[in-house]
C-alpha positions in Angstrom: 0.0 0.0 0.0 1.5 3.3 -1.3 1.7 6.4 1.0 -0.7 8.3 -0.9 -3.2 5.4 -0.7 -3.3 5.5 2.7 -3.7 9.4 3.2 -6.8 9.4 0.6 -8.1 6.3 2.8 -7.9 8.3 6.0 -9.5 11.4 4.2 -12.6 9.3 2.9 -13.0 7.6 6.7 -12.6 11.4 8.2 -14.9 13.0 6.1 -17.1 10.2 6.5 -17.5 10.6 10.4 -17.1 14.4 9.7 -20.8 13.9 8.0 -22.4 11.3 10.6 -20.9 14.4 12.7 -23.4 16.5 11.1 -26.1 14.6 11.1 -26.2 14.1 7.2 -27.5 10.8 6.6 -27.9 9.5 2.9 -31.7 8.3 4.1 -32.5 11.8 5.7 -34.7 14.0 3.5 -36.6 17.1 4.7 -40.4 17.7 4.4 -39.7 20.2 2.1 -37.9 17.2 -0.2 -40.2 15.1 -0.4 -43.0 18.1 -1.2 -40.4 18.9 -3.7 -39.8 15.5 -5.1 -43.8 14.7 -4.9 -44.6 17.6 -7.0 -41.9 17.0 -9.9 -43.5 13.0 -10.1 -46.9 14.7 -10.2 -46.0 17.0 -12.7 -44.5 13.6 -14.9 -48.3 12.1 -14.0 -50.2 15.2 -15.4 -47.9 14.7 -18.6 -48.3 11.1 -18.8 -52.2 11.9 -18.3 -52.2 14.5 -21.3 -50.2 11.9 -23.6 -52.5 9.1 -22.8 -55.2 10.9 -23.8 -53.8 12.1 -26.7 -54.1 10.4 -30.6 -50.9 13.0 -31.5 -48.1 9.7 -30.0 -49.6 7.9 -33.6 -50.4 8.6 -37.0 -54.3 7.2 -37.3 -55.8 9.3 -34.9 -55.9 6.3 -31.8 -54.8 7.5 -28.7 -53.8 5.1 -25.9 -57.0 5.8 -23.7 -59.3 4.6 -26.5 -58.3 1.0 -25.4 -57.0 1.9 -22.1 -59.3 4.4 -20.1 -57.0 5.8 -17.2 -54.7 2.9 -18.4 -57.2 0.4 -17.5 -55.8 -3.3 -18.0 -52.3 -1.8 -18.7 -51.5 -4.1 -15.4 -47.9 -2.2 -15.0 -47.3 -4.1 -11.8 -46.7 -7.2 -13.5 -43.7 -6.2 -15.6 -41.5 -7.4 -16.2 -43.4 -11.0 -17.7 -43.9 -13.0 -20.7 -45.6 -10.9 -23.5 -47.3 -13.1 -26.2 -47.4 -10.1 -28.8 -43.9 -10.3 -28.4 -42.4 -13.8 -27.4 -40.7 -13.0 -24.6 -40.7 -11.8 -20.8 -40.1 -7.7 -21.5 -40.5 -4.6 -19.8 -43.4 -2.8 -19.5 -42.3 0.7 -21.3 -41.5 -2.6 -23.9 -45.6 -3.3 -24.2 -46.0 0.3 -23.9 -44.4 0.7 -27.4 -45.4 -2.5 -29.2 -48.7 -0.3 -28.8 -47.8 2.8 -30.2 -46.4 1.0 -33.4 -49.2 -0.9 -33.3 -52.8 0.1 -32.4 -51.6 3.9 -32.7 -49.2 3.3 -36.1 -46.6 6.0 -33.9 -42.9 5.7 -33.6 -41.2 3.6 -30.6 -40.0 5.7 -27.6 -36.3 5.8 -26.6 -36.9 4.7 -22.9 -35.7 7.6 -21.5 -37.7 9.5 -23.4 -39.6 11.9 -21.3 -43.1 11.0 -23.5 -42.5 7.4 -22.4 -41.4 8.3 -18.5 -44.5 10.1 -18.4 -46.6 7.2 -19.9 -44.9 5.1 -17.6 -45.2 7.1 -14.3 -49.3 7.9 -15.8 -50.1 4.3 -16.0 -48.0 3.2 -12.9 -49.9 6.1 -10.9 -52.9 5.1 -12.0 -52.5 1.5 -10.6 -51.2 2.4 -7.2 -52.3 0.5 -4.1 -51.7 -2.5 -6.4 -49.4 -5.4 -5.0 -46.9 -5.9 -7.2 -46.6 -9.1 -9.2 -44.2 -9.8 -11.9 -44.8 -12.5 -14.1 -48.2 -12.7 -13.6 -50.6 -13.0 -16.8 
């Protein structure tokens, strides 16, 4: 062990216990961050809301609502899981796409796309309360 890699080793540790000093904890958040963090998810949701209702993500004038009123039987809690339109176990932003090249004749979303977060955090909002249950059909 060299000299210098024991001096940024006791640096890392002393800082460390310089921040439990402080009482900064990686898990600590103020009310004020999660008001803050609550409203920026919302704001996603209100997007997601106004794409899903929207026939402007395709070309034929479908939107994904049509099929899917407040992302009825989109079942995100059970991604990720076997998709027959596809053949294999995929994502759920994965089934979200099929559809908009599909039914709505659109183009497929990067997935970090902010149309397909907000499609995502829409449909996953809208099933909250739900147990979670990958896999299931």
């Amino acid at each position: 062990m060299t000299k210098r890699t024991v001096i940024v080793g006791c640096a890392v540790v002393a800082l460390a216990f310089g921040l439990v000093g402080y009482g900064l904890y990686a898990d600590e958040f103020t009310d004020a961050d999660t008001e803050r963090w609550q409203g920026e998810f919302m704001s996603v949701v209100e997007d997601g809301r106004a794409l899903w209702g929207s026939p402007d993500l395709g070309t034929n004038g479908v939107a994904c609502g049509q099929c899917h009123p407040n992302a009825a039987n989109t079942h995100p809690e059970t991604y990720p899981k076997f998709q027959k339109q596809l053949g294999r176990v995929v994502a759920f932003s994965e089934m979200v796409n099929w559809c908009l090249i599909n039914p709505l004749e659109g183009e497929r979303l990067a997935l970090d796309d902010p149309k397909m977060i907000a499609l995502e955090a829409y449909a996953t909002w809208e099933r909250r309360g739900v147990a979670l249950e990958p896999g299931k059909h």
